[in-house]
TIROTI-96826 format. One record per residue (C-alpha): x, y negated, z negated; residue number from 1; residue in one letter. Coordinates in steps of 0.2 Angstrom, whole numbers, plus 5000, padded with zeros to 4 digits. Layout:
BEGIN
atom x X | y Y | z Z | nr NUM | rest a
...
//
This chain:
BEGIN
atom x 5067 | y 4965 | z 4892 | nr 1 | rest x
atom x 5079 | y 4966 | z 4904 | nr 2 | rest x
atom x 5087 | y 4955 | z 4918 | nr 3 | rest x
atom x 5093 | y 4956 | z 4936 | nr 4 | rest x
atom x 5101 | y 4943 | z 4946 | nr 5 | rest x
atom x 5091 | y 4941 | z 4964 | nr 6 | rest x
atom x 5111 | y 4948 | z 4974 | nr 7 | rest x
atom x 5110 | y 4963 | z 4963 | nr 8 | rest x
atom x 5092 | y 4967 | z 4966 | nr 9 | rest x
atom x 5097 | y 4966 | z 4982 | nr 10 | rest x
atom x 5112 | y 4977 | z 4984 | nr 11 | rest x
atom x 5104 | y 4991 | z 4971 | nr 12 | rest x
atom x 5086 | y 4989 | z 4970 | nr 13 | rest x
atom x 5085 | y 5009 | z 4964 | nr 14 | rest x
atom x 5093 | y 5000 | z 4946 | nr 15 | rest x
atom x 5081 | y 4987 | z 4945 | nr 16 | rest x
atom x 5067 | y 5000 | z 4948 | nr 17 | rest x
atom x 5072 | y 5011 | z 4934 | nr 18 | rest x
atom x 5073 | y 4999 | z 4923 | nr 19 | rest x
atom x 5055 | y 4993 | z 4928 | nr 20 | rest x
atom x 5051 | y 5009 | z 4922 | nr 21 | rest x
atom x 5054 | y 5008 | z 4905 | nr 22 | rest x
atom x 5053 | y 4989 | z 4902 | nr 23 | rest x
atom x 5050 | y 4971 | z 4911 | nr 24 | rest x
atom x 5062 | y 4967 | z 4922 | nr 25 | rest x
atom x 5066 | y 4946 | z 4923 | nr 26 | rest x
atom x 5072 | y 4942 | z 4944 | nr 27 | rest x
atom x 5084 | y 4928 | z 4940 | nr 28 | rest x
atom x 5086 | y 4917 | z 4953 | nr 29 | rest x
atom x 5104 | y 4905 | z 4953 | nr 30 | rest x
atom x 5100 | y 4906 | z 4931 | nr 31 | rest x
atom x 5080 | y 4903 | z 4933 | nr 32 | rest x
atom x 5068 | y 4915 | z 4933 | nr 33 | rest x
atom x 5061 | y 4919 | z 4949 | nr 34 | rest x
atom x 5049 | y 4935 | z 4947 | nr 35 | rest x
atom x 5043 | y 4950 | z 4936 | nr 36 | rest x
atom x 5046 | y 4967 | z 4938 | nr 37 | rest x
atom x 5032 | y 4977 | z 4928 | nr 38 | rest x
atom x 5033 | y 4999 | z 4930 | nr 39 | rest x
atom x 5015 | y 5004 | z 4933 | nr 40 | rest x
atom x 5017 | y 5019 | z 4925 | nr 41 | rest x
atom x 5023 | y 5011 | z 4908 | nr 42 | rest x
atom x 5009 | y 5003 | z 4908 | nr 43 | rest x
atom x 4996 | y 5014 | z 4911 | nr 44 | rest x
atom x 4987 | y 5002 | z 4922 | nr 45 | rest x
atom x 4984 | y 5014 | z 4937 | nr 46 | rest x
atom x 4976 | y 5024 | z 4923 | nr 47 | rest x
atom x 4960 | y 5010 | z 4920 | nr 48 | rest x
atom x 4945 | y 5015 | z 4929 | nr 49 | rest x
atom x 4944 | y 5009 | z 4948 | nr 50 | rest x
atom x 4963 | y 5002 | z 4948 | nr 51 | rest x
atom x 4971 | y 5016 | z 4959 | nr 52 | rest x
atom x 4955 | y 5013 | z 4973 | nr 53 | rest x
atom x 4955 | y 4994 | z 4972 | nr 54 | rest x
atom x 4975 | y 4997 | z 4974 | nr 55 | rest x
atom x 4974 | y 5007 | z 4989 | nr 56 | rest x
atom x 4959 | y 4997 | z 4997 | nr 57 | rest x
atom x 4971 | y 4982 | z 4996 | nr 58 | rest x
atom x 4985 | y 4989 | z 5003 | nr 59 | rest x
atom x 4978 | y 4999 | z 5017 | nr 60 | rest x
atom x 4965 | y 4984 | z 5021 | nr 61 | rest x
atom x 4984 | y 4974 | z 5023 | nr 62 | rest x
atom x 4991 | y 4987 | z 5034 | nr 63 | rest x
atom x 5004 | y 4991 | z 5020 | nr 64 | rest x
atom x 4998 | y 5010 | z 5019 | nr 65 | rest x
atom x 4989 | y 5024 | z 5029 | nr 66 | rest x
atom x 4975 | y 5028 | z 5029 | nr 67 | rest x
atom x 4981 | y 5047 | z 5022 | nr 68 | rest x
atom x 4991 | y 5037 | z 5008 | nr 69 | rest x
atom x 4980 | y 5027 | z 5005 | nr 70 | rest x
atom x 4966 | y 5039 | z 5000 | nr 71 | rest x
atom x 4980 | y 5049 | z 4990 | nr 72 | rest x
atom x 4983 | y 5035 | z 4980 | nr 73 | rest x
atom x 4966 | y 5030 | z 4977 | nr 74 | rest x
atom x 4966 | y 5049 | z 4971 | nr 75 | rest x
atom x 4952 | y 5051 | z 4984 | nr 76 | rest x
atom x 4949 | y 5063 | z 5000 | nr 77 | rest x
atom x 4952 | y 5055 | z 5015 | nr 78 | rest x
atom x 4933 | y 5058 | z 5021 | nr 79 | rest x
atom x 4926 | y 5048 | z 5004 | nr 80 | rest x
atom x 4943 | y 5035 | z 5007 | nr 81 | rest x
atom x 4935 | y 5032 | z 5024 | nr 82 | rest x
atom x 4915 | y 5029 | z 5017 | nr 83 | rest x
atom x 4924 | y 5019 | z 5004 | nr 84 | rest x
atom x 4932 | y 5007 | z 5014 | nr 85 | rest x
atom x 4916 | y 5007 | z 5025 | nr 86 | rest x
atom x 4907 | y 4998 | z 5015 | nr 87 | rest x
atom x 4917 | y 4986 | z 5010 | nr 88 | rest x
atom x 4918 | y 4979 | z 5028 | nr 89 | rest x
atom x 4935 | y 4986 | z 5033 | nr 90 | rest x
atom x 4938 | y 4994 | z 5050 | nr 91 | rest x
atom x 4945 | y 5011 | z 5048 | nr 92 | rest x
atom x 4954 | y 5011 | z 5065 | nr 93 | rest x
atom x 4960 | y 4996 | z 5073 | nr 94 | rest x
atom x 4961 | y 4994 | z 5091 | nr 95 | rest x
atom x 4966 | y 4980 | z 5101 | nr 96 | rest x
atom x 4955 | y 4978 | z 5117 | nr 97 | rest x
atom x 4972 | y 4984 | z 5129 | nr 98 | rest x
atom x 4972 | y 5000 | z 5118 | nr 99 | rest x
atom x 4954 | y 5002 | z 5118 | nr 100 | rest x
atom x 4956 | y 5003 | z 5137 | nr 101 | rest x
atom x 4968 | y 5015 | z 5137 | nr 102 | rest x
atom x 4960 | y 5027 | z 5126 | nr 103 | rest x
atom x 4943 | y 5024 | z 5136 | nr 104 | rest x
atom x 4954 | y 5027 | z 5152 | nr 105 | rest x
atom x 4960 | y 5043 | z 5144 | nr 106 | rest x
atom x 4943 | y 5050 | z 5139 | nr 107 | rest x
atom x 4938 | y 5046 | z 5158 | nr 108 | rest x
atom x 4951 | y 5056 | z 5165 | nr 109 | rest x
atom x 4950 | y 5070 | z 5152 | nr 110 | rest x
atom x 4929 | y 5071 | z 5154 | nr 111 | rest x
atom x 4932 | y 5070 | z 5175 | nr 112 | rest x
atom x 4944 | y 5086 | z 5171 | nr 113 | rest x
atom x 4934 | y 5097 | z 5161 | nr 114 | rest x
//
């Protein structure tokens, strides 16, 4: 096991990272523990059956992913990604109704010019 103090994860995260890699990392915070870091890899948990899509659904549902990554992660084509998260209830493209009048505006203008 190996230990970080929260200044030097902050200053050189890269370290802490490596170290995650081949063992638990302890985030002390002012001598108490604060957080785990745990490598993925090592652990072969992105290996288990339906991790990496659950993974990638959760992160792209959160907006912490694209949709592109996302499906790469989930070890997916984009296409299947997309039907994925389909039916689970989670919109694919997410407009706000100012943007959705600005793309319908640009449609307009583009159909009156073909």
């Amino acid at each position: 096991m190996e230990t970080v103090n929260v200044s030097g994860l902050k200053n050189n995260p890269t370290a802490a990272l490596r170290k995650a890699r081949e063992d638990v990392v302890v985030v002390m915070n002012r001598d108490r523990p604060d957080a785990l870091m745990v490598g993925l890899q090592a652990t072969g948990v992105l290996d288990v059956a339906g991790v990496r899509p659950a993974l990638a659904t959760a992160l792209f549902r959160d907006g912490h992913l694209s949709l592109a990554r996302s499906a790469r992660l989930a070890d997916m084509p984009v296409a299947e990604f997309i039907r994925h998260v389909s039916r689970l209830g989670i919109p694919v493209i997410r407009l706000d109704a100012e943007e959705a009048a600005r793309d319908m505006e640009t449609l307009d203008q583009w159909l009156a010019s073909s």
